[in-house]
TORTI-854054 format. One line per field, with one value per residue (C-alpha): chain; residue number from 0; x, y, z; residue in one letter. Coordinates in pm, 1 decimal. Layout:
% residues N
c	c(A,...)
k	c(NUM,...)
x	c(X,...)
y	c(Y,...)
z	c(Z,...)
r	c(A,...)
//
This chain:
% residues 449
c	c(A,A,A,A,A,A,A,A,A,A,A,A,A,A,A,A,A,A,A,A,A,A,A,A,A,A,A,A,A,A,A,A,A,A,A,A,A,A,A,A,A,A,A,A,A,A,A,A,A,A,A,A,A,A,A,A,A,A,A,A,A,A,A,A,A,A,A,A,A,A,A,A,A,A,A,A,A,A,A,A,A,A,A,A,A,A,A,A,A,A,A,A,A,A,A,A,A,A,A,A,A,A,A,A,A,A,A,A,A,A,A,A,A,A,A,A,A,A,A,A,A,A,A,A,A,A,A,A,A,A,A,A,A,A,A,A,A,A,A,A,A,A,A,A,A,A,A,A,A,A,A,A,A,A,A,A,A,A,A,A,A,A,A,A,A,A,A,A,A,A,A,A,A,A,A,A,A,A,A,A,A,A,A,A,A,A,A,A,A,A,A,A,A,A,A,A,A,A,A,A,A,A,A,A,A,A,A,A,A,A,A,A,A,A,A,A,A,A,A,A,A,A,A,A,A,A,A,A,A,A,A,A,A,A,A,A,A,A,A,A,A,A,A,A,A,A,A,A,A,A,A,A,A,A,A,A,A,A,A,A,A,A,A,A,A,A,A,A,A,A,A,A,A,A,A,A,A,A,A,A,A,A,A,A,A,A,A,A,A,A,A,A,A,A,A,A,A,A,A,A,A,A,A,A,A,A,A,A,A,A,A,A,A,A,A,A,A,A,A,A,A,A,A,A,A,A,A,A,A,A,A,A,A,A,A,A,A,A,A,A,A,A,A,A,A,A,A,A,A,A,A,A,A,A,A,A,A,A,A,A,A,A,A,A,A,A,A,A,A,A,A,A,A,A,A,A,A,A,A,A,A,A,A,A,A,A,A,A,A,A,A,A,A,A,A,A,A,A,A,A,A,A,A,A,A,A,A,A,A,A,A,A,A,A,A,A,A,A,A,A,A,A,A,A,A,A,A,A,A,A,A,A,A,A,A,A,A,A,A,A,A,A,A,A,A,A,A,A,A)
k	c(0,1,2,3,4,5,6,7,8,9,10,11,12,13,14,15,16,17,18,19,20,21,22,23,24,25,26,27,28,29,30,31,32,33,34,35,36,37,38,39,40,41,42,43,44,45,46,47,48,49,50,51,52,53,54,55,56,57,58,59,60,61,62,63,64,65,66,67,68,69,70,71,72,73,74,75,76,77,78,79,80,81,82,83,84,85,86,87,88,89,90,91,92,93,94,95,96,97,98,99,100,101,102,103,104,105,106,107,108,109,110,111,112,113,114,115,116,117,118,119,120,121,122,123,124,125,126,127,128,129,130,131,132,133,134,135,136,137,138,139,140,141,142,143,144,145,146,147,148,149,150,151,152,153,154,155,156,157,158,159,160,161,162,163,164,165,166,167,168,169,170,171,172,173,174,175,176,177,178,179,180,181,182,183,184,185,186,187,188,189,190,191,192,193,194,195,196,197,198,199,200,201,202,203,204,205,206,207,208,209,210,211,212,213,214,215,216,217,218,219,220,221,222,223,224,225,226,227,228,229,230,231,232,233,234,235,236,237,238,239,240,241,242,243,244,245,246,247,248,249,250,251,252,253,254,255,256,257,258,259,260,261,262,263,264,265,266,267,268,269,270,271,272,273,274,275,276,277,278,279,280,281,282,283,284,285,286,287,288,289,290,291,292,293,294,295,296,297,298,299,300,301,302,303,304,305,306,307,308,309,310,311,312,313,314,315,316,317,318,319,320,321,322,323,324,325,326,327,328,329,330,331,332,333,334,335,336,337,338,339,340,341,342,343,344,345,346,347,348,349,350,351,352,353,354,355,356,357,358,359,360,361,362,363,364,365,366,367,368,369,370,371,372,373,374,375,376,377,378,379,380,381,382,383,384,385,386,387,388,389,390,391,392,393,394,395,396,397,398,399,400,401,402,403,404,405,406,407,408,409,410,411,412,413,414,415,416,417,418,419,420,421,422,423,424,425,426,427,428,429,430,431,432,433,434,435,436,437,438,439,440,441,442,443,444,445,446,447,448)
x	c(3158.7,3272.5,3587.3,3713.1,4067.9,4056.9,4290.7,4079.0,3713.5,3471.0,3134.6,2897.1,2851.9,2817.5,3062.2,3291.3,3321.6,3279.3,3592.0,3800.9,3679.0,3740.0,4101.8,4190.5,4081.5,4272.5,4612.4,4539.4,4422.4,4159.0,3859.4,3476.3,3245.4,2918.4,2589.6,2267.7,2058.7,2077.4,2388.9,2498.8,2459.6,2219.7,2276.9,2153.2,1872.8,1774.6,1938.7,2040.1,1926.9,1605.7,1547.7,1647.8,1408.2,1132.4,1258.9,1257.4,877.7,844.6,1096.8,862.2,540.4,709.9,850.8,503.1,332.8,578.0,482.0,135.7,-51.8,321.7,265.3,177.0,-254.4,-217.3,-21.6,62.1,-93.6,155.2,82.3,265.6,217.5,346.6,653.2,749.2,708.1,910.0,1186.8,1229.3,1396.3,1667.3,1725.8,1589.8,1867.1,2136.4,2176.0,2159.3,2441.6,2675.4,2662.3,2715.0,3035.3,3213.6,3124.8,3341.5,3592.7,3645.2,3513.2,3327.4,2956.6,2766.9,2397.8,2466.7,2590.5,2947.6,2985.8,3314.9,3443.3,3797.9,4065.4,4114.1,3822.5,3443.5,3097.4,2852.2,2644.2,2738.0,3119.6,3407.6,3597.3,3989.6,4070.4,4417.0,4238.4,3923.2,3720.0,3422.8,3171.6,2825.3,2725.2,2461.9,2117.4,1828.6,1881.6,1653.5,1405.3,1306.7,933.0,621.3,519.8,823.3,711.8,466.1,761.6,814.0,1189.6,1315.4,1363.5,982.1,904.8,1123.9,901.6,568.1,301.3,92.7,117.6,-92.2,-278.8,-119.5,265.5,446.6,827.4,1035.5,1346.0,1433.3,1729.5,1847.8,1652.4,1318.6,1339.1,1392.1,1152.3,888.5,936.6,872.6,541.3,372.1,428.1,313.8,-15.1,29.1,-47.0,271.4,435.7,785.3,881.1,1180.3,1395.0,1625.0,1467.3,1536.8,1603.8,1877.9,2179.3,2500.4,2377.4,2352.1,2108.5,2010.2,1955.1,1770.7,1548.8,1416.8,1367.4,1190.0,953.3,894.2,869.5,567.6,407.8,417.7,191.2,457.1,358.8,689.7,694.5,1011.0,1153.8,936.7,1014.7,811.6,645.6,438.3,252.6,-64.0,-241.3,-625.3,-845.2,-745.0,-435.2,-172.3,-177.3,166.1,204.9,462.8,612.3,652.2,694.5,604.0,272.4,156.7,35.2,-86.8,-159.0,-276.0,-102.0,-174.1,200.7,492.3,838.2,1186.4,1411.5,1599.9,1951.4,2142.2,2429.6,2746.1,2556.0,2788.7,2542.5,2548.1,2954.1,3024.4,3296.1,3400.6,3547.9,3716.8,3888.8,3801.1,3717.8,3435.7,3245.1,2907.2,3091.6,3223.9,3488.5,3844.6,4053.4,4383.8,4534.3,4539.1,4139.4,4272.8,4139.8,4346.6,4291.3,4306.8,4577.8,4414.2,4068.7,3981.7,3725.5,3620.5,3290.1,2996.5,3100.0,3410.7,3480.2,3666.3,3478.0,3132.3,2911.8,2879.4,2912.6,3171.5,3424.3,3342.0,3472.7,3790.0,3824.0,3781.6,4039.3,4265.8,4173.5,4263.5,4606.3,4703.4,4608.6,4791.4,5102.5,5175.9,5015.3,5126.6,4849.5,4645.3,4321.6,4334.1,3956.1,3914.6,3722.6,3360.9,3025.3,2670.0,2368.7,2026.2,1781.8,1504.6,1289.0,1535.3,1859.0,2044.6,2376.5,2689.0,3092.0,3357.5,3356.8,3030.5,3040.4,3095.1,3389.6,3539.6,3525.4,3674.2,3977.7,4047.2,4081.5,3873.7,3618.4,3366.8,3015.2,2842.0,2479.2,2172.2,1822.2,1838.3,1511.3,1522.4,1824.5,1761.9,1774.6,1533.0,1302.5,1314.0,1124.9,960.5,1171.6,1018.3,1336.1,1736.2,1980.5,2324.4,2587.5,2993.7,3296.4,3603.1,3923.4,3959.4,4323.4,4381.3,4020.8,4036.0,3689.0,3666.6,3316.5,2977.1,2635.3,2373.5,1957.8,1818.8,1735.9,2049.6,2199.9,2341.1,2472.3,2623.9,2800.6,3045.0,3167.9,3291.3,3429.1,3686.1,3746.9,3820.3,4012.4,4261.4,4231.3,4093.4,4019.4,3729.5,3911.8,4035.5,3645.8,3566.8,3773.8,3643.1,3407.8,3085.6,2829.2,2543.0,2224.1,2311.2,2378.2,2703.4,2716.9,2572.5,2857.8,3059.2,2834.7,2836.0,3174.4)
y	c(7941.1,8050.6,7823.1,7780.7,7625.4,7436.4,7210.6,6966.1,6901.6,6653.9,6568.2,6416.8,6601.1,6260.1,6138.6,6034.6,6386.3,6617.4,6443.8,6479.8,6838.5,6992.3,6783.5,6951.9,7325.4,7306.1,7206.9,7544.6,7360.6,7552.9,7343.5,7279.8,7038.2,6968.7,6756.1,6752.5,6664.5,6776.2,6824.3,6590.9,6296.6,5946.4,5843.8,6168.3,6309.8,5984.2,5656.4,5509.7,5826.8,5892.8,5487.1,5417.6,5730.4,5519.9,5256.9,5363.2,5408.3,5027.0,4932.6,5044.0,4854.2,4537.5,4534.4,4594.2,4394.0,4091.6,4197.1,4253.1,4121.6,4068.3,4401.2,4567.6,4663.7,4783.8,4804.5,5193.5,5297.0,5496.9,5785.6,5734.0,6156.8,6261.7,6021.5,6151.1,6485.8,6394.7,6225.1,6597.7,6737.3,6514.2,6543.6,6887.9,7078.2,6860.2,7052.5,7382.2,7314.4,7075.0,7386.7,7653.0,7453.5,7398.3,7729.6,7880.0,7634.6,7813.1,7561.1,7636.4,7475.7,7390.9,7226.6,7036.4,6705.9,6770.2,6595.6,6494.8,6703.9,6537.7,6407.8,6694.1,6886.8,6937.0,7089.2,7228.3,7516.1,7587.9,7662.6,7484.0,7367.6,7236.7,7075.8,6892.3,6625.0,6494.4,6314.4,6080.2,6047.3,5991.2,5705.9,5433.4,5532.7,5255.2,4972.8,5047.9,4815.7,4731.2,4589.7,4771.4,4985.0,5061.6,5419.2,5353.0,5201.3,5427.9,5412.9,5398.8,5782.9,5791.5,5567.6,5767.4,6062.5,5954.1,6140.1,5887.3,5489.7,5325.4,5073.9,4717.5,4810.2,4588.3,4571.6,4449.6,4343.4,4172.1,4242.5,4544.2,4782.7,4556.9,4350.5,4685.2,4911.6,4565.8,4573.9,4914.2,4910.2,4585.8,4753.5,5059.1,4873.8,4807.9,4477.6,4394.2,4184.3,4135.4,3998.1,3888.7,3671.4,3443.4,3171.3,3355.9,3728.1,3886.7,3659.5,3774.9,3660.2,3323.9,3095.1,2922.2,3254.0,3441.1,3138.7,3195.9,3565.2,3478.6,3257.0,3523.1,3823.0,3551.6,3531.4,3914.8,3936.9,3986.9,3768.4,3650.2,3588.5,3447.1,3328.1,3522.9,3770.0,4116.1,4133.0,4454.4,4703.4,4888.3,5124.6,5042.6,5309.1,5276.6,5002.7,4918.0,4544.1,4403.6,4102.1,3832.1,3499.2,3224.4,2860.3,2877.7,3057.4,3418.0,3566.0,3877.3,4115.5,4434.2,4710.7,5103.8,5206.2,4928.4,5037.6,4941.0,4801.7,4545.9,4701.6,4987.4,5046.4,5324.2,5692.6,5712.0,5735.1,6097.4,6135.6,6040.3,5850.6,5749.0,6115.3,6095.1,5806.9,5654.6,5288.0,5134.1,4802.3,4717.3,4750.1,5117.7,5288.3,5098.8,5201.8,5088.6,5055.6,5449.4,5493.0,5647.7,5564.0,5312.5,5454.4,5813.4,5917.3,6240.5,6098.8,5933.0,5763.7,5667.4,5569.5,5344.4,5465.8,5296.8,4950.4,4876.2,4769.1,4768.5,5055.7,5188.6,5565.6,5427.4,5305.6,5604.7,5842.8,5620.9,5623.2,6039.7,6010.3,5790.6,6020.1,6319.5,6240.7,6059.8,6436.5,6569.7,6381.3,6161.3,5857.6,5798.0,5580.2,5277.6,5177.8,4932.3,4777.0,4605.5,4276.9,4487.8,4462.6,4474.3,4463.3,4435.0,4651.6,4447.2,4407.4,4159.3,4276.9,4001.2,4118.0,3925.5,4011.5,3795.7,3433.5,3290.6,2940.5,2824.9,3087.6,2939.3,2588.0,2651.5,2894.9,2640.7,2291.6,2221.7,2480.6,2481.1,2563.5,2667.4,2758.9,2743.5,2933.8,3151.4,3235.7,3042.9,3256.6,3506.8,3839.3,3731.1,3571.6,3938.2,4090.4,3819.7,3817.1,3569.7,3509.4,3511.6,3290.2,3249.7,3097.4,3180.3,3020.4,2924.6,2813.0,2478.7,2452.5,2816.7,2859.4,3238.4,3373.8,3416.2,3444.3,3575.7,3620.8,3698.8,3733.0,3922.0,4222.4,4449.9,4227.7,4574.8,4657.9,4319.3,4244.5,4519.7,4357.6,4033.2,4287.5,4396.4,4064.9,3921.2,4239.5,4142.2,3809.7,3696.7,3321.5,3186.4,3143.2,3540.8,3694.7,3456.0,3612.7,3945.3,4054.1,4242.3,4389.4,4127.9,4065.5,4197.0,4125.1,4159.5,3896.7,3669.3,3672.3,3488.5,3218.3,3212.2,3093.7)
z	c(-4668.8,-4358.2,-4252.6,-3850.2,-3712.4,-3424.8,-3253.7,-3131.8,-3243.0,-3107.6,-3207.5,-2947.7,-2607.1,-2372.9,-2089.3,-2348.9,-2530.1,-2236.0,-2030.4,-2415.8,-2444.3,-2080.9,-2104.5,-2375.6,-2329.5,-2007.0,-2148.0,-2347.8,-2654.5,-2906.4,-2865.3,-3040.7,-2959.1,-3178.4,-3113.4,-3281.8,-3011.4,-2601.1,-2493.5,-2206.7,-2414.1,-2409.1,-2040.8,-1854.8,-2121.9,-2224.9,-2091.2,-1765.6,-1545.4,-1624.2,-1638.8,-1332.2,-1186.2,-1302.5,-1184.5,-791.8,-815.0,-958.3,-691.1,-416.8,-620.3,-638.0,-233.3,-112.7,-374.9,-213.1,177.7,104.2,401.8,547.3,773.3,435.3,392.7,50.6,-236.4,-359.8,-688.5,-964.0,-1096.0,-1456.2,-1512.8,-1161.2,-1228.4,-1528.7,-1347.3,-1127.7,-1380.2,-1533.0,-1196.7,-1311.5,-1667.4,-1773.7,-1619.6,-1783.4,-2154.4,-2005.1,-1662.8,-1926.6,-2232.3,-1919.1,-1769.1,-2125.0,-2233.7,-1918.5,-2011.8,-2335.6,-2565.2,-2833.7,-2903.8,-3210.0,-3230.7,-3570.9,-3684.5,-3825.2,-4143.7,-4314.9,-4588.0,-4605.7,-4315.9,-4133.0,-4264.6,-4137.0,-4260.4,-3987.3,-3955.4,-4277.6,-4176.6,-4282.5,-3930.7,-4002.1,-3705.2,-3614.8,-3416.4,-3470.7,-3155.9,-3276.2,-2944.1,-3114.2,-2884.8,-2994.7,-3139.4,-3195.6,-3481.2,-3757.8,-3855.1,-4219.0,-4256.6,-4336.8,-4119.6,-3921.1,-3934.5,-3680.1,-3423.9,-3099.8,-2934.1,-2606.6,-2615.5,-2635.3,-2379.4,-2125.5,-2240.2,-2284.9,-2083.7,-2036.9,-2044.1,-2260.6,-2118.2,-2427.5,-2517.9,-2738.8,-2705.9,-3027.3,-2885.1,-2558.1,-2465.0,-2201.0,-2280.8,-2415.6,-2072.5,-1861.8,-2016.1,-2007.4,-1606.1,-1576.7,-1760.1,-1622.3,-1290.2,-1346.8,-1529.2,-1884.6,-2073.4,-2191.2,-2461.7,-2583.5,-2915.1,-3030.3,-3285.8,-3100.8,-2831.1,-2504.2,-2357.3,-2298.9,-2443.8,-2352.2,-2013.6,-1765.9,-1940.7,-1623.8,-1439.6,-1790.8,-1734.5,-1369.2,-1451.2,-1754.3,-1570.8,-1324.7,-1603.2,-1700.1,-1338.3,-1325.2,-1652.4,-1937.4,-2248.8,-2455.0,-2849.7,-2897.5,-3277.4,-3390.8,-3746.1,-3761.3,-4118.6,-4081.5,-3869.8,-3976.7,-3803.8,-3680.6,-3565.5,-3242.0,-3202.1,-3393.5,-3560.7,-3518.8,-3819.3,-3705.0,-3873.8,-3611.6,-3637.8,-4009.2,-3968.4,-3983.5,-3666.9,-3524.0,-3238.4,-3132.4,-2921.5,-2880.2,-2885.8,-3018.6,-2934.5,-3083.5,-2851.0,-3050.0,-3013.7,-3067.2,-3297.9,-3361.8,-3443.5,-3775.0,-4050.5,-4063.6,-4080.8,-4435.8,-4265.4,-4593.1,-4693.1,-4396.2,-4459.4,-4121.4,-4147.6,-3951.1,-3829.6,-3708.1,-3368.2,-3439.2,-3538.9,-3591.4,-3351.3,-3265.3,-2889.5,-2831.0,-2943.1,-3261.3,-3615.1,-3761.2,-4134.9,-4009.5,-3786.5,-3705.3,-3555.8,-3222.7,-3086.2,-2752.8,-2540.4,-2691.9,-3103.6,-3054.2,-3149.3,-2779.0,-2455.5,-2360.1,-2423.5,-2051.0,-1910.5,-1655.5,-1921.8,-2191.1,-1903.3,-1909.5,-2263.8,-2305.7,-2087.2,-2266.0,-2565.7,-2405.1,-2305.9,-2646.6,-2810.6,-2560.4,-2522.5,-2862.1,-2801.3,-2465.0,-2308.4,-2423.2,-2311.4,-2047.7,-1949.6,-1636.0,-1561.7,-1604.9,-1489.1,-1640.0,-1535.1,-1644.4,-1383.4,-1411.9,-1082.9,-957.0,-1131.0,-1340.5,-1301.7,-1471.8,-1400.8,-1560.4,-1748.8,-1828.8,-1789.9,-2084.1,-2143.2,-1814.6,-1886.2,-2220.6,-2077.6,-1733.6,-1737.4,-1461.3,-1321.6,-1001.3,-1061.6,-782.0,-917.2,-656.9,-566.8,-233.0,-209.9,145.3,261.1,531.2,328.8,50.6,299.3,540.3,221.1,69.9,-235.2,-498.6,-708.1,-564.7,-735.4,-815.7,-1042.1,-917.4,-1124.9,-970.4,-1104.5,-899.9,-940.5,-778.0,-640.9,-760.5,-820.2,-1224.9,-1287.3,-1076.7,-1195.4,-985.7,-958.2,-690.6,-521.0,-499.6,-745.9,-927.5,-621.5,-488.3,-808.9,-785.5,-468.9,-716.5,-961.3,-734.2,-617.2,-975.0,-1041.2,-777.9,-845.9,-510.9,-400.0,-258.1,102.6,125.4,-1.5,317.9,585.5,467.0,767.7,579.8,776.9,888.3,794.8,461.6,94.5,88.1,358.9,122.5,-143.9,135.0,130.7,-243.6,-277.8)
r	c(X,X,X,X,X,X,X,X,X,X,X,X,X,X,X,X,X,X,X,X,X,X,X,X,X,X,X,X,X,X,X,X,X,X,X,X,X,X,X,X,X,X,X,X,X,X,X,X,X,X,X,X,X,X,X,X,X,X,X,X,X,X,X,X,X,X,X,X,X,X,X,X,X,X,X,X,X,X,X,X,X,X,X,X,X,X,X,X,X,X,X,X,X,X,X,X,X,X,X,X,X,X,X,X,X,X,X,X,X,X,X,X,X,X,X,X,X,X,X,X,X,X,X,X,X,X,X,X,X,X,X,X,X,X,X,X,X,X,X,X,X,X,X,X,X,X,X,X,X,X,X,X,X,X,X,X,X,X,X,X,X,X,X,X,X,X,X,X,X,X,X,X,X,X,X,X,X,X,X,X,X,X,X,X,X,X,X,X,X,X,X,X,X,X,X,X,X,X,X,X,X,X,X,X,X,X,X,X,X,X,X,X,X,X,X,X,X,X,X,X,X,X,X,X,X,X,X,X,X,X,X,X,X,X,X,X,X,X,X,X,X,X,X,X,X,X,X,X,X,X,X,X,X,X,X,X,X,X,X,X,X,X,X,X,X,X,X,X,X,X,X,X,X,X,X,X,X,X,X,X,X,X,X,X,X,X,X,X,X,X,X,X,X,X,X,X,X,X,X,X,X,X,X,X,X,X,X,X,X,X,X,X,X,X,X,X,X,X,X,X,X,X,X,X,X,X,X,X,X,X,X,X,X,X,X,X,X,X,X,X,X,X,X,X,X,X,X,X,X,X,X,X,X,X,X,X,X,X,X,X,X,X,X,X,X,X,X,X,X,X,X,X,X,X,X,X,X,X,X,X,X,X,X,X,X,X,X,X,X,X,X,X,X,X,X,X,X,X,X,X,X,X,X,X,X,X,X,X,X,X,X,X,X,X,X,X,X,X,X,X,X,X,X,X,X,X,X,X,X,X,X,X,X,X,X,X,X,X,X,X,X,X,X,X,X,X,X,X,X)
//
């Protein structure tokens, strides 16, 4: 078998792996990156891009649905095949432009999943690869499902493909990506239903505001199945039969396409880790403060396969960087996160940045609450915005801003504004002498507080 000697290897070709790679091969370093599927990773082939392509078409159905007879005649119709036309502009030329730049770079490229043949030692392609430092950047891939049947289950890869929406889609799952996805297809005309275990959507997030978009997500035609357990699927002659457990009885339902969108976990199973000696969780890969294995001092890990953080492209980047320089240098730098954002881009967004409020009234001994519907306030009202809400969390002794979670339109946008001010640990009096630009949203965060 053919055998290689690198200095730094890295297997996945994301955010995460491209910003460790292109470090390294500049500092002179003899690199090789590997991935089995499209280079450029999940979030520009197959994640947050080409999602939020589709969902600027629903953007512009739900604004004129709102104004219709408002100075709006008719609602647009979507064309499901032009859109996904249209989505390849963005993501077809990502593999080809992300192998060109690393190839100038000097780094070598391999289209296989490396597997683990000891510490410091690789299989793929059928070469042997010895490599000082190994980088682990496989990303998340969809939770597998264990019932009868699962064969038959679609994932969100296929939905961001699909040529043509069927006209019933059942989503397993509601939590990012089942709520997401869910929008998207009642808009552009599909029956939709979402089922899923626990009692609500999306958890990690406000109850009070998950509630108002769940009643609106109802409104807009989405059915819910919640504690609900998926026994089986079989395939009819022209649907699929979906067989569900729920309150102690055995249900059922039909659907032409069922997708699986409940969760995503570490892209390991292919390593065999254990050879490698490199421990790991349901969270990812142990790593210590420097992103490096803490049973293997020769592998790192950084963006969504590692166990630190939340799995978004902004803080990968960050952590390939972190990465990098540790190689580099000895250990030099430790991750640092900031007070993050998410956000669920739903038509509105639910967007969330700091404490809940639980997690705030637990940490402070007293807390402010200030939770309330805007639908009435100017900016909502200018577009006929069904659903704007709110819940910020102060720290009443020091009135700094600690938590914000919003519901609206722009709400992905708006929140970023909070991030920064709980990042400097702003109060509610110095976000108010901030002068914003007016009418706008970012007005509104003034009011908020």
């Amino acid at each position: 078998m053919e055998e290689q000697k690198y200095d730094v290897f890295v297997i996945g070709s994301g955010i995460a792996g491209q910003t460790v790679a292109e470090t390294c091969v500049k500092e002179g370093l003899k690199v090789a990156i590997a991935d089995k599927r499209e280079y450029g990773g999940t979030c520009a082939n197959r994640g947050c891009d080409p999602k939020k392509v589709l969902l600027g078409a629903t953007e512009v159905i739900e604004v004129s649905t709102n104004l219709l007879g408002k100075g709006i005649k008719d609602t647009p119709a979507l064309s499901w095949k032009k859109l996904m036309k249209y989505k390849k502009n963005f993501t077809s030329p990502v593999p080809e432009s992300t192998e060109k730049d690393l190839k100038e770079l000097g780094v070598d490229l391999y289209y296989k999943s490396p597997e683990f043949l000891d510490e410091q030692t690789l299989s793929v392609e059928g070469k042997t690869i010895k490599a000082d430092k190994i980088v682990i950047a496989t990303g998340f891939e969809p939770r597998k499902l264990d019932f009868k049947g699962n064969k038959y289950l679609k994932t969100s890869d296929d939905f961001l493909s699909q040529k043509k929406l069927p006209k019933k889609v059942t989503f397993i799952g509601a939590g990012y990506v089942g709520m997401e996805f869910s929008h998207i297809a009642a808009r552009a005309g599909a029956q939709v239903t979402v089922i899923d275990s626990g009692k609500r959507p999306l958890k990690p997030f406000d109850a009070d505001l998950v509630k108002e978009l769940t009643k609106y997500s109802k409104e807009m035609g989405i059915e819910f199945i919640f504690d609900a357990t998926i026994t089986g699927i079989k395939r009819g002659a022209k649907n699929l039969k979906v067989s569900y457990d729920r309150k102690g009885k055995s249900e059922k339902l039909k659907s032409r396409v069922v997708f699986n969108t409940a969760g995503r976990v570490p892209a390991i199973s292919k390593l065999n880790l254990e050879k490698g000696q490199v421990n790991f969780t349901e969270d990812g890969i142990e790593t210590n403060d420097y992103l490096q294995s803490k049973t293997n001092e020769n592998v790192y890990a950084c963006g969504d396969v590692s166990d630190k953080g939340l799995p978004l492209t902004p803080l990968s980047g960050k952590e390939g960087n972190v990465v990098a320089i540790n190689i580099i240098e000895g250990n030099k730098k430790k991750l640092e996160v900031p007070v993050t954002p998410s956000v669920v881009f739903t038509l509105p967004n639910l967007a969330s940045v700091g404490y809940s409020e639980e997690e705030a009234k637990n940490r402070y001994k007293n807390v402010v609450v200030n939770f309330e519907t805007a639908s009435s306030w100017f900016n909502a009202k200018r577009i006929n915005a069904p659903l704007y809400a709110y819940k910020i969390i102060l720290n009443e002794r020091t009135k700094e801003i600690v938590g914000a979670h919003l519901l609206g339109p722009e709400a992905g946008e708006t929140i970023n504004l909070f991030t920064m001010a709980i990042n400097q640990g702003m109060t509610a009096k110095q976000l108010k002498q901030i002068i914003f630009t007016y009418p706008s949203w970012s007005n509104d965060i003034k009011s908020m507080v």
